[in-house]
ROVEX-340681 format. One line per 10 residues: number of its first residue (from 1); for each residue x, y, z of C-alpha. Coordinates in Angstrom, 3 decimals, always signed. Example, Ala and Ser with C-alpha at 12.3 -4.5 7.8 and 13.67 -1.06 7.14 Angstrom:
// residues 2
1) +12.300 -4.500 +7.800 ~ +13.670 -1.060 +7.140
***
This chain:
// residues 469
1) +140.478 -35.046 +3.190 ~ +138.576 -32.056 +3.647 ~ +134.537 -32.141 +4.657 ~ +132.618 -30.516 +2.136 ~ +131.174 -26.913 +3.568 ~ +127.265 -27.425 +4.247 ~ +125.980 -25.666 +1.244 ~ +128.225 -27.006 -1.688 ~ +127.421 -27.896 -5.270 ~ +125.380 -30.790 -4.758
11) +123.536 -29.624 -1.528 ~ +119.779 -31.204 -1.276 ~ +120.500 -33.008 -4.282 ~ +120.800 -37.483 -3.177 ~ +121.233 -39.458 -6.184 ~ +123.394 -39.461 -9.828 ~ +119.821 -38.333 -11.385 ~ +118.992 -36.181 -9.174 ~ +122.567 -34.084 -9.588 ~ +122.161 -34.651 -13.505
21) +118.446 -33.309 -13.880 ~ +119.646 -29.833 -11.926 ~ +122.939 -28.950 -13.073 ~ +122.232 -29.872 -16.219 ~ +118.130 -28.502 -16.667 ~ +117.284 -26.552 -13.624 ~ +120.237 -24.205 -12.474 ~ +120.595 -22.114 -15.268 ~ +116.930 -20.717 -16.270 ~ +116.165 -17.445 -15.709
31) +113.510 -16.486 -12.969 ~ +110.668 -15.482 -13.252 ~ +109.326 -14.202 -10.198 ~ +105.718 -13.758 -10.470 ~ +104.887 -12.547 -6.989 ~ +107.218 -11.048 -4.206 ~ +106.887 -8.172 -2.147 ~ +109.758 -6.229 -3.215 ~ +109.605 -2.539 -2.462 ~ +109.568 -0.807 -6.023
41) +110.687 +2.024 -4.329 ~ +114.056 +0.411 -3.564 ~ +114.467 -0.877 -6.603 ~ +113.518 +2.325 -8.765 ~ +116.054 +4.160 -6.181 ~ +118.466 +1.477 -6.469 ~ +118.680 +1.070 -2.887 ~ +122.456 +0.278 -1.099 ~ +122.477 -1.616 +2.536 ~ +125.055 -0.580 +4.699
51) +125.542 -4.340 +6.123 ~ +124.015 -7.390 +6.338 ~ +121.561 -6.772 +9.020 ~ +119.638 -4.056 +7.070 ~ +119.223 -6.096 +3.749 ~ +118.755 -9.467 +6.109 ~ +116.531 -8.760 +9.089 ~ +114.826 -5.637 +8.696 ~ +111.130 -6.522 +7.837 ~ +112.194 -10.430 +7.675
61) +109.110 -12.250 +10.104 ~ +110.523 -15.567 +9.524 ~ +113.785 -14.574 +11.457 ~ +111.574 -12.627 +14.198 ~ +109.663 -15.307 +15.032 ~ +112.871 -17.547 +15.191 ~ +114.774 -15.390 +17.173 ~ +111.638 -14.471 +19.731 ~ +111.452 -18.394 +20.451 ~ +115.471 -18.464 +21.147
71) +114.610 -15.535 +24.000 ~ +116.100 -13.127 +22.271 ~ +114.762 -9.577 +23.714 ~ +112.245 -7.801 +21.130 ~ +114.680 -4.678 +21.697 ~ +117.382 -6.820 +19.610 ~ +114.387 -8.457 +17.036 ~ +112.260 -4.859 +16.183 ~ +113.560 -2.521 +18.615 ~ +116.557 +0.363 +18.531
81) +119.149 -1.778 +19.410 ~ +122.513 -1.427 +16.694 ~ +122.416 -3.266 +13.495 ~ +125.243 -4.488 +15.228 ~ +123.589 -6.118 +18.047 ~ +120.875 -7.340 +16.182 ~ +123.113 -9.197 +13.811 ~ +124.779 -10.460 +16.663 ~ +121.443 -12.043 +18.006 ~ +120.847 -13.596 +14.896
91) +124.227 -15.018 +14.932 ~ +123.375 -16.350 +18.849 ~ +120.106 -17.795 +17.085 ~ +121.643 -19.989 +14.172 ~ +122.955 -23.055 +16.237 ~ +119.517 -23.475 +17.466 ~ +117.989 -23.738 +13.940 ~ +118.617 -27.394 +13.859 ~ +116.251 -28.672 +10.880 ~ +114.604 -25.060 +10.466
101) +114.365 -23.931 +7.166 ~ +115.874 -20.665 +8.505 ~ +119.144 -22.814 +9.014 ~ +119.407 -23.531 +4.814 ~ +117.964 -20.041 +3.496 ~ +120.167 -18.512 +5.556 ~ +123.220 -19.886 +4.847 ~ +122.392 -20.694 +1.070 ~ +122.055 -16.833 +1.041 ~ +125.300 -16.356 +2.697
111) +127.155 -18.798 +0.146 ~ +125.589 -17.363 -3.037 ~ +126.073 -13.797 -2.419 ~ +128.769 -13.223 -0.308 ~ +130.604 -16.371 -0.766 ~ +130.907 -17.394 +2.729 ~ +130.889 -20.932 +3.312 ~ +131.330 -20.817 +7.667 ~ +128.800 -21.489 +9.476 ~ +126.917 -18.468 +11.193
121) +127.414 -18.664 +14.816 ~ +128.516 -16.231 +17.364 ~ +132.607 -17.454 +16.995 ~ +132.213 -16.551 +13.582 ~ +129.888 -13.967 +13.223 ~ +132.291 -11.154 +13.485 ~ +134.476 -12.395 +10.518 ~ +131.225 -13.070 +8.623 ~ +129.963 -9.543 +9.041 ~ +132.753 -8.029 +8.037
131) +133.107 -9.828 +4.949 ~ +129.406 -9.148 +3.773 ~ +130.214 -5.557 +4.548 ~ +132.515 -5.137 +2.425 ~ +130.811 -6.821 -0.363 ~ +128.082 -4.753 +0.176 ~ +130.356 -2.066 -0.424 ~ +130.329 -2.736 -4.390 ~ +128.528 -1.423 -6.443 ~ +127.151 -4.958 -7.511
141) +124.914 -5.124 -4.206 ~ +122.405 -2.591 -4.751 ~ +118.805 -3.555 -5.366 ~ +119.200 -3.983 -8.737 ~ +122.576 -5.543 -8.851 ~ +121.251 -8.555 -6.021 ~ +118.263 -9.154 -9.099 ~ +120.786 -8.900 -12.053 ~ +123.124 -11.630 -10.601 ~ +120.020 -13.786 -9.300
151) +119.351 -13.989 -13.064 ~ +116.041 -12.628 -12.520 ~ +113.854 -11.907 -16.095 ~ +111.079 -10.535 -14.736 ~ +109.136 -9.596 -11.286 ~ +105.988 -8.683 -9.955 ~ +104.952 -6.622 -7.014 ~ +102.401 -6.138 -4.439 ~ +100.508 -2.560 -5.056 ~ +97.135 -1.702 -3.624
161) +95.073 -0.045 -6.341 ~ +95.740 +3.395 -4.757 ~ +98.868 +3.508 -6.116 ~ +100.116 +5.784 -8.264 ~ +102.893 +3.303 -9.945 ~ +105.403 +6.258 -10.250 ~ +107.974 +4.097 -8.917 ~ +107.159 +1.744 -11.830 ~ +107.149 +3.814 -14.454 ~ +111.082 +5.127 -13.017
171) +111.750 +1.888 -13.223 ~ +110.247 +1.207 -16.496 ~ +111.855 +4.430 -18.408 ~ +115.294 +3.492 -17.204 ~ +117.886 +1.118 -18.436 ~ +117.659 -1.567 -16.003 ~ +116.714 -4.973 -18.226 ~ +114.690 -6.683 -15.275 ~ +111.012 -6.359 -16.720 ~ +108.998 -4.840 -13.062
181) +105.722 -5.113 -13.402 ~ +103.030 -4.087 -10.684 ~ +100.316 -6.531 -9.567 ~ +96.850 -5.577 -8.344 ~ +95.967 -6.399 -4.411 ~ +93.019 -5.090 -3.168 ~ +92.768 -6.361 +0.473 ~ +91.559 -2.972 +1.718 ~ +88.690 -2.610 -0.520 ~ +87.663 -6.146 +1.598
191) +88.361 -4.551 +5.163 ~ +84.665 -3.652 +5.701 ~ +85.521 -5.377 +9.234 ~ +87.336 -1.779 +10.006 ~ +84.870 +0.768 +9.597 ~ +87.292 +3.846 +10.303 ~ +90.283 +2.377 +8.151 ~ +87.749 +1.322 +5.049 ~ +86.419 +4.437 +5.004 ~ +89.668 +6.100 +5.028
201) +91.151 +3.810 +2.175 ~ +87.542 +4.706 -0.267 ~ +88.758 +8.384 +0.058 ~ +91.808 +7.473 -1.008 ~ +90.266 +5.450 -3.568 ~ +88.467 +8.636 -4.533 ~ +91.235 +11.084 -4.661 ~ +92.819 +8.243 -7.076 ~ +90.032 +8.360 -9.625 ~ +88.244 +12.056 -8.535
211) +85.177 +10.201 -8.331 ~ +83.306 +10.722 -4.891 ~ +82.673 +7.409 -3.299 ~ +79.032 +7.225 -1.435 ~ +77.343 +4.254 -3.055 ~ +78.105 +0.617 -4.041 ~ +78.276 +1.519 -7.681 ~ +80.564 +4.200 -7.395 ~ +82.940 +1.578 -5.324 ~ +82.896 -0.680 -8.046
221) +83.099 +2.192 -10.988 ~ +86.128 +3.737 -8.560 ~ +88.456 -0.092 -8.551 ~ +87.463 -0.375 -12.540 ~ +89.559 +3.162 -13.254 ~ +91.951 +1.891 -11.023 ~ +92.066 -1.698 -12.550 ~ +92.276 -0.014 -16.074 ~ +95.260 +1.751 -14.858 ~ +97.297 -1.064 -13.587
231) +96.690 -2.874 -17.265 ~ +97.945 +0.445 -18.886 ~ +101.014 +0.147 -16.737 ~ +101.283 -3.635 -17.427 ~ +99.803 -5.413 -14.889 ~ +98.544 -9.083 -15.594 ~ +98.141 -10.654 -12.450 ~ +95.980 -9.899 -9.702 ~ +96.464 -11.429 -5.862 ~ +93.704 -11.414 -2.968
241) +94.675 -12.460 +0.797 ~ +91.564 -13.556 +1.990 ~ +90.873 -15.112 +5.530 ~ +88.391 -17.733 +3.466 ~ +87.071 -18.369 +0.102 ~ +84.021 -16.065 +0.095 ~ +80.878 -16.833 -1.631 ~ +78.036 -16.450 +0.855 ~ +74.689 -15.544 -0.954 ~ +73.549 -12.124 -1.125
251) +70.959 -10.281 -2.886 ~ +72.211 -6.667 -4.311 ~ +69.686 -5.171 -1.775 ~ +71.548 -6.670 +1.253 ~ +75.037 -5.595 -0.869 ~ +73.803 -1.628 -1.626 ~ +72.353 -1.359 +1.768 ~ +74.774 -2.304 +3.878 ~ +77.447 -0.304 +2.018 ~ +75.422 +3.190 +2.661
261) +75.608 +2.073 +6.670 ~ +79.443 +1.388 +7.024 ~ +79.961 +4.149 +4.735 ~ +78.326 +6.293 +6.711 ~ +79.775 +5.523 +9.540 ~ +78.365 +2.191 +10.925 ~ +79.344 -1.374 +11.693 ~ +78.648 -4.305 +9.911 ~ +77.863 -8.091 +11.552 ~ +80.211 -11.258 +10.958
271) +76.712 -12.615 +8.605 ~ +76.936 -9.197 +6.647 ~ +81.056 -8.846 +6.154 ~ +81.085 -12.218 +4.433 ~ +78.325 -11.227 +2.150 ~ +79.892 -8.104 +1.522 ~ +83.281 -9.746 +0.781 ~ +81.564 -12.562 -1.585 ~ +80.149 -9.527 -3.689 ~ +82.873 -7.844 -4.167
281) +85.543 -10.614 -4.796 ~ +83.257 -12.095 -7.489 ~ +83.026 -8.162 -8.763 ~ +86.817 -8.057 -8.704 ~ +87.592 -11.607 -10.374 ~ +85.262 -10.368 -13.260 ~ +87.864 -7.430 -13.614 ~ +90.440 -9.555 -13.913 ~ +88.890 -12.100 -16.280 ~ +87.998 -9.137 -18.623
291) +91.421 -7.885 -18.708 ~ +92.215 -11.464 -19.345 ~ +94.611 -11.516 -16.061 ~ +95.707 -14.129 -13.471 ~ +93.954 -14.586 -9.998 ~ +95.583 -15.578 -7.246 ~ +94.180 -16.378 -4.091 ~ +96.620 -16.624 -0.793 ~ +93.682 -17.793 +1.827 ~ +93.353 -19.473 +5.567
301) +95.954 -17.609 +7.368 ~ +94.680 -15.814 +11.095 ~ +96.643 -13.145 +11.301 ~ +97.544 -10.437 +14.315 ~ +96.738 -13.063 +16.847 ~ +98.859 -11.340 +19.628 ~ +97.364 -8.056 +20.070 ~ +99.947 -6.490 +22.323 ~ +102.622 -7.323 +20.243 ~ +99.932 -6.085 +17.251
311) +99.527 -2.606 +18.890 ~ +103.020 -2.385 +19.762 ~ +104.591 -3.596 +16.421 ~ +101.338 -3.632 +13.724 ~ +101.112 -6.154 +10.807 ~ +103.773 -8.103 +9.160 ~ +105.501 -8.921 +12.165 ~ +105.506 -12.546 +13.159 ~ +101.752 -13.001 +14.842 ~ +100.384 -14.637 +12.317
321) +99.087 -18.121 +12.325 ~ +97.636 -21.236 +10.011 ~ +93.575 -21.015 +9.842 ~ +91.665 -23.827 +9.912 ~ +89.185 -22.667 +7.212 ~ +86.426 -24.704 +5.127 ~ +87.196 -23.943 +1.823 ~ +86.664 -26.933 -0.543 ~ +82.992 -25.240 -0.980 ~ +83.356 -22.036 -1.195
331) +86.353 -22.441 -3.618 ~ +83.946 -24.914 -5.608 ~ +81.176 -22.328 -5.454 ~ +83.297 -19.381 -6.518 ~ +84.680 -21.015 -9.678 ~ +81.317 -22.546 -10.749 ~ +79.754 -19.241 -10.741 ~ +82.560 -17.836 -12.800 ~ +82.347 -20.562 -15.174 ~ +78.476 -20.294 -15.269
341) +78.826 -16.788 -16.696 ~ +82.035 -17.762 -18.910 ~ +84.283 -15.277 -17.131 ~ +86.554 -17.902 -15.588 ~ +90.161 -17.095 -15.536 ~ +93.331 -18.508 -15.253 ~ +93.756 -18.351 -10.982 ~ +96.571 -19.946 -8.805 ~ +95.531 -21.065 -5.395 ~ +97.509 -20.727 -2.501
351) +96.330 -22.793 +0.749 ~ +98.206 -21.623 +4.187 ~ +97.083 -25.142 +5.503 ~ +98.805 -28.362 +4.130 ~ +95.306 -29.952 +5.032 ~ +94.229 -28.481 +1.973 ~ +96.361 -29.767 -0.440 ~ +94.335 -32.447 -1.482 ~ +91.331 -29.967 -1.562 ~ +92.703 -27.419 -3.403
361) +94.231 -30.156 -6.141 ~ +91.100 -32.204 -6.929 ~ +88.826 -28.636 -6.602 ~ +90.632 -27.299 -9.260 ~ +90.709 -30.443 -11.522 ~ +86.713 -29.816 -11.511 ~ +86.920 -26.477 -13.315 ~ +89.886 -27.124 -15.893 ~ +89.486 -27.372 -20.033 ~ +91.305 -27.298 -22.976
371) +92.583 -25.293 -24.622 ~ +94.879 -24.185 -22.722 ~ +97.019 -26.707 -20.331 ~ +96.868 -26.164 -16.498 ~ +94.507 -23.170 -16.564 ~ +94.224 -23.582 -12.754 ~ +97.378 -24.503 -10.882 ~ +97.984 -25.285 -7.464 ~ +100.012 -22.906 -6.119 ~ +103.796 -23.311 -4.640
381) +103.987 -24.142 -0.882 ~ +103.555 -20.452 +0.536 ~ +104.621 -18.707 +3.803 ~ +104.488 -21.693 +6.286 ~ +104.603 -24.103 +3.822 ~ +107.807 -22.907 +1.650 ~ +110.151 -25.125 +3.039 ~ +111.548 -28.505 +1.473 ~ +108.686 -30.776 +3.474 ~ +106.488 -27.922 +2.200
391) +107.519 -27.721 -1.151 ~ +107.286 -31.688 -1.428 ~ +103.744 -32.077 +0.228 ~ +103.162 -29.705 -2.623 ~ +104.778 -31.263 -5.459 ~ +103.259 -35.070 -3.946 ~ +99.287 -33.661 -3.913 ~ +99.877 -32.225 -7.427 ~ +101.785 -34.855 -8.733 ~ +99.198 -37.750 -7.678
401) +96.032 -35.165 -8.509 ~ +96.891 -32.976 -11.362 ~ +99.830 -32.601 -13.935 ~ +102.922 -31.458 -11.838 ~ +104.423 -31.030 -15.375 ~ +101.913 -28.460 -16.107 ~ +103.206 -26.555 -13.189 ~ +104.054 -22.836 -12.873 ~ +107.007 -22.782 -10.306 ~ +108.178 -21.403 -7.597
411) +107.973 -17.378 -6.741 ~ +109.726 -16.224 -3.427 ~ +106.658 -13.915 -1.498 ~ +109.456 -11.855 +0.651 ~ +110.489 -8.479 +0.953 ~ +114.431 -9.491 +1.139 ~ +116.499 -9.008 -2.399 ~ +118.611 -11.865 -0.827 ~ +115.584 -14.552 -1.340 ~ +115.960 -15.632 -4.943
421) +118.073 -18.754 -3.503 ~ +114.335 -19.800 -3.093 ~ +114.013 -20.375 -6.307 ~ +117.182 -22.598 -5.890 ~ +115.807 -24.447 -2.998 ~ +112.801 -24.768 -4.876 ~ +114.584 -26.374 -7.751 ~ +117.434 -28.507 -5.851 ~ +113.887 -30.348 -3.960 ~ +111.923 -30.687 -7.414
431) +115.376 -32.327 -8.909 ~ +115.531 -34.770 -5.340 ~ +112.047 -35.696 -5.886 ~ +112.513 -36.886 -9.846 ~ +115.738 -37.775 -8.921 ~ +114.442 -40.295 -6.612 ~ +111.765 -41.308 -8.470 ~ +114.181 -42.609 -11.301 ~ +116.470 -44.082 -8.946 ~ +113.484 -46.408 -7.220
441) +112.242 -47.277 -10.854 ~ +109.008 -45.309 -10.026 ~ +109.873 -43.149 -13.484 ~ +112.008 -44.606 -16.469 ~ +115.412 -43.439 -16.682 ~ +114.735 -40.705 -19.646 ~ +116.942 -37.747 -18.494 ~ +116.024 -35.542 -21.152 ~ +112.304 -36.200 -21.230 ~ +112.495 -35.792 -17.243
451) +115.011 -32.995 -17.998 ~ +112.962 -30.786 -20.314 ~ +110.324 -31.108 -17.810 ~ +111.893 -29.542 -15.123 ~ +113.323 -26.635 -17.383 ~ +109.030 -25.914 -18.010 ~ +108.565 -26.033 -14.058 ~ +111.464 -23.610 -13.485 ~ +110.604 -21.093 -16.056 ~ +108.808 -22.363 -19.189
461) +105.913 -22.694 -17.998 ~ +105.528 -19.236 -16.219 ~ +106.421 -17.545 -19.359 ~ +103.523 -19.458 -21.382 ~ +100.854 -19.164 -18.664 ~ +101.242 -15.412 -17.781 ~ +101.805 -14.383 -20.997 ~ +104.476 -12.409 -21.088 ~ +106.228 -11.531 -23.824
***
């Protein structure tokens, strides 16, 4: 009898239940992928890869850092060797991703889009490139063809509020059905730490809105024209990457004051930055709770931590690390001043350290009310933690804190068109867990209660709490 390939029908997926609850509930609902990285540039230009490597390891960090720790030279990782060879160093890579995550995505990307069931290695990687080539070939592989037949509904990207959302609104006026919407991330306005690139980024700010940035207020009055326009275009979610959750006191004196130094050229202390940050991230979230959009906050990651490879290579490429922030107070304090002034809104948290779990799932059980169900959600497991132990870790702390049925699903955060098998990772490990469950008599055996759900983690419930239409 022939052994099943490693990624087959029922891959992830241990019991009767746990089969039933995704073939028949999860596989089939449409994505909606709330936040990704996605280039709209490449999708309003429809963008075509000439082989695998391009659409697979260009800008991938995940793969870097795997291939880095297999002693692969960075000349093959980042550097100008051939697609070629640095396909071929992946391929030399793979057998030593025992138990990675790497391992599955990889080859559940392989399966689903190219239909190759072999196992990446170097004895097969020249058949396998080949093959992906030539499917890549057809016109079905573009950017927009890999998020039709991912059955994707709607996305949102990642645009600083300098933007001019051109490649939106190509998007927008032309007859491709996957709803692209932008989403507002405005890390730079926060890089006070970076005198010279801060200042550069509030010109640019001021070209974008022709107001002339040289005070506090005008910062503020600048990101409100901007904010206004990403609502015009349709955004509804905003997303900060902060180091911690900032909400240091501050008086508007020490705010104004130290704004007119940096501004003008000086440096601010570690004391000042965070008071500058908690003033302007509570300025921020007020934007976004009067345009009635989502927060989300993606915090605790160190990032850049090898400078060499930083100077050499700049962000984004593998040198990143998990912080070991305190953040149950300043999350705590940042929602109970919101909620003070009634300008709380709906916010997603996103904790780079599975230490936080717990924190992050009984902080924002504090700050929830009726009416409307799960108004802060846990986030999915992100970056480090968006693998299957990561996932569940996730889906445990929520489950045994909050309402896991209440739960807003799983988004990818990548760059790759290839990474909406995520969302069937995601969804093979929520089925496993209930699946489980039932099996061990820890839930009763109710398939379609369990069933319908799973179909509200998957997509449901996205659609409800983001409001789109």
């Amino acid at each position: 009898m022939k052994a099943k390939p490693f990624i087959h029908d029922d891959f992830l997926l241990e019991s009767e239940t746990a089969r039933a609850l995704y073939h028949e509930y999860a596989e089939q609902m449409p994505i909606i992928d709330y936040h990704c990285h996605l280039p709209p540039s490449e999708i309003a230009g429809d963008k075509h890869w000439e082989n695998i490597a391009q659409v697979w390891l260009g800008g991938d960090h995940y793969k870097w850092r795997a291939m880095r720790t297999n002693g692969i030279d960075e000349e093959k990782i980042t550097g100008n060797a051939s697609d070629r060879e640095k396909f071929d160093a992946f391929a030399e890579t793979m057998p030593y991703l025992l138990r990675n995550p790497i391992y599955d995505w990889s080859h559940l990307e392989l399966a689903r889009y190219f239909g190759v069931t072999e196992l990446l290695s170097p004895a097969t990687a020249d058949k396998i490139w080949k093959k992906t080539s030539a499917e890549l070939a057809k016109p079905g592989f573009s950017a927009r063809g890999l998020i039709t037949r991912s059955n994707v509904e709607l996305l949102c990207t990642t645009d600083d509020p300098t933007d001019s959302l051109a490649h939106h609104e190509t998007i927008r006026e032309s007859e491709f059905k996957t709803k692209v919407l932008p989403a507002w991330r405005p890390d730079r306005a926060l890089a006070i730490d970076r005198p010279a690139n801060w200042n550069h980024w509030l010109d640019r700010l001021g070209s974008a809105t022709k107001i002339p940035i040289k005070t506090w207020e005008d910062f503020i009055g600048a990101l409100q024209v901007r904010h206004d326009f990403f609502e015009e275009n349709g955004c509804r979610l905003s997303d900060y990457g902060i180091e911690r959750p900032y909400c240091d006191p501050y008086t508007m004196e020490d705010v104004t004051s130290l704004f007119n130094r940096v501004r003008l050229g000086g440096k601010a202390t570690a004391y000042e930055i965070a008071k500058f940050r908690s003033a302007a991230l509570y300025e921020m979230i007020a934007m976004d709770a009067r345009a009635d959009w989502t927060v989300q906050i993606h915090y605790g990651v160190y990032r850049n931590m090898n400078t060499k490879m930083f100077k050499r290579l700049g962000p984004d490429t593998g040198f990143d690390t998990i912080g070991d922030v305190s953040a149950a107070l300043g999350l705590c304090r940042i929602f109970d001043r919101l909620e003070r002034n009634d300008i709380l809104p709906r916010t997603i948290l996103y904790p780079i350290n599975p230490c936080d779990n717990e924190i992050v799932a009984t902080c924002i059980g504090c700050f929830q009310k009726g009416p409307e169900p799960g108004r802060l959600q846990f986030g999915s497991g992100w970056w480090f933690n968006d693998q299957r132990d990561g996932m569940t870790r996730q889906i445990e702390s929520l489950s045994q804190l909050g309402l896991l049925s209440r739960f807003v699903g799983m988004l990818t955060d990548s760059r790759s068109f290839l990474s909406y098998t995520r969302h069937e990772y995601f969804r093979r490990v929520l089925c496993n867990i209930l699946g489980e469950d039932v099996t061990k008599g820890r839930l009763p055996n109710d398939l379609p209660w369990i069933g319908e759900i799973v179909k509200d983690i998957c997509y449901r419930n996205a659609k409800r709490y983001f409001k789109f239409a």
